[in-house]
C-alpha positions as CSV (number, residue, x, y, z in Angstrom):
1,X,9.0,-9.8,-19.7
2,X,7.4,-13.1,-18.8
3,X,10.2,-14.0,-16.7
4,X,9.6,-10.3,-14.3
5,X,10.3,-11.4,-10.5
6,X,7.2,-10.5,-9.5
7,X,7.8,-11.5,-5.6
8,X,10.9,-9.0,-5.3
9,X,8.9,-5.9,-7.6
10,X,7.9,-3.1,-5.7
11,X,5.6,-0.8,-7.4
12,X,4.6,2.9,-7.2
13,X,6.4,6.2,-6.5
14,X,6.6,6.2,-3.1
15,X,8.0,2.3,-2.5
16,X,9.8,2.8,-5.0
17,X,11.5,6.2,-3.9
18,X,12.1,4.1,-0.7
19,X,13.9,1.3,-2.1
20,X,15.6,3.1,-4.2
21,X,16.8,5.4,-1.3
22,X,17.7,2.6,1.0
23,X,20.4,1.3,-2.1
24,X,18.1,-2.2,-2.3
25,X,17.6,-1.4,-6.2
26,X,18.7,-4.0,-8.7
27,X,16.8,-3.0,-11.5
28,X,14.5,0.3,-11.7
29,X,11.5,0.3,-14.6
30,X,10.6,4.1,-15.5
31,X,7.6,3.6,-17.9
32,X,8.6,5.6,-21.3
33,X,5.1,7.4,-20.9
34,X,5.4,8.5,-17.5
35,X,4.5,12.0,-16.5
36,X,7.4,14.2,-16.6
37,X,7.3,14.8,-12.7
38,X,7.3,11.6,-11.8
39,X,10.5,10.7,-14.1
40,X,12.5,13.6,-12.5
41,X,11.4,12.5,-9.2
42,X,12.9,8.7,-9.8
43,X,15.9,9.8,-11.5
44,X,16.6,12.5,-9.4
45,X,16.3,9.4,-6.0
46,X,18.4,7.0,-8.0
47,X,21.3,10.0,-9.0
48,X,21.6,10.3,-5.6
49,X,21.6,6.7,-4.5
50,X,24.0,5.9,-7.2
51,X,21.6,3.6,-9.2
52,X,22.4,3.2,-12.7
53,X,20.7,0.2,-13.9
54,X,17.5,2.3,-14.8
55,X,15.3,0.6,-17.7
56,X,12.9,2.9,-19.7
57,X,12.1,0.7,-22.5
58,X,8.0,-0.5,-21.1
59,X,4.8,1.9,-21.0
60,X,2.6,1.9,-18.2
61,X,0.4,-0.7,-19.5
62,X,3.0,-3.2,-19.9
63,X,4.9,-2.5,-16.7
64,X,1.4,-3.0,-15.1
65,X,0.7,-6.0,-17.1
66,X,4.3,-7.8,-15.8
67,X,3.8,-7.3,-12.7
68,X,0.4,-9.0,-12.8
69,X,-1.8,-5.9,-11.7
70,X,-5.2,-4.6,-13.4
71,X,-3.9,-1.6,-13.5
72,X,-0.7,0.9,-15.5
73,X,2.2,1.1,-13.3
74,X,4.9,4.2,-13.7
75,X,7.5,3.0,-11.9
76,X,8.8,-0.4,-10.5
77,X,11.8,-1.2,-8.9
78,X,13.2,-5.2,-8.5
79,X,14.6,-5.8,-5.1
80,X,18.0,-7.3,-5.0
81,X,18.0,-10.6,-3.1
């Protein structure tokens, strides 16, 4: 993940929800050890929006960690250009 495009990542729930809602998504990160609310919450907004390129393969820490913050993130979502 040393490659992440840091300048188009959007990170947290509510951004995120937003992006994904406004069909700007190109790729969305779901951390594999996010709560179980949250997950149905981004899945549910990119089912409706039609986004299928959904990655689930990064924790918190690393998600956090690529996008060069001190702290876990859940969910970020790549911006298309």
């Amino acid at each position: 993940m040393s490659d992440f495009p840091t300048d188009r990542a959007v990170v947290g729930l509510k951004q995120s929800i937003k992006v994904i809602r406004s069909g700007r998504p190109e790729t969305v990160f779901l951390a594999s050890d996010a709560s179980a609310d949250l997950v149905l919450s981004v899945l549910d907004a990119c089912q409706k929006a039609q986004v299928t390129d959904i990655n689930r393969s990064f924790t918190m820490m690393q998600l956090g960690a690529a996008v060069k913050i001190d702290v876990r993130a859940a969910v970020v979502v790549i911006e298309k250009i």
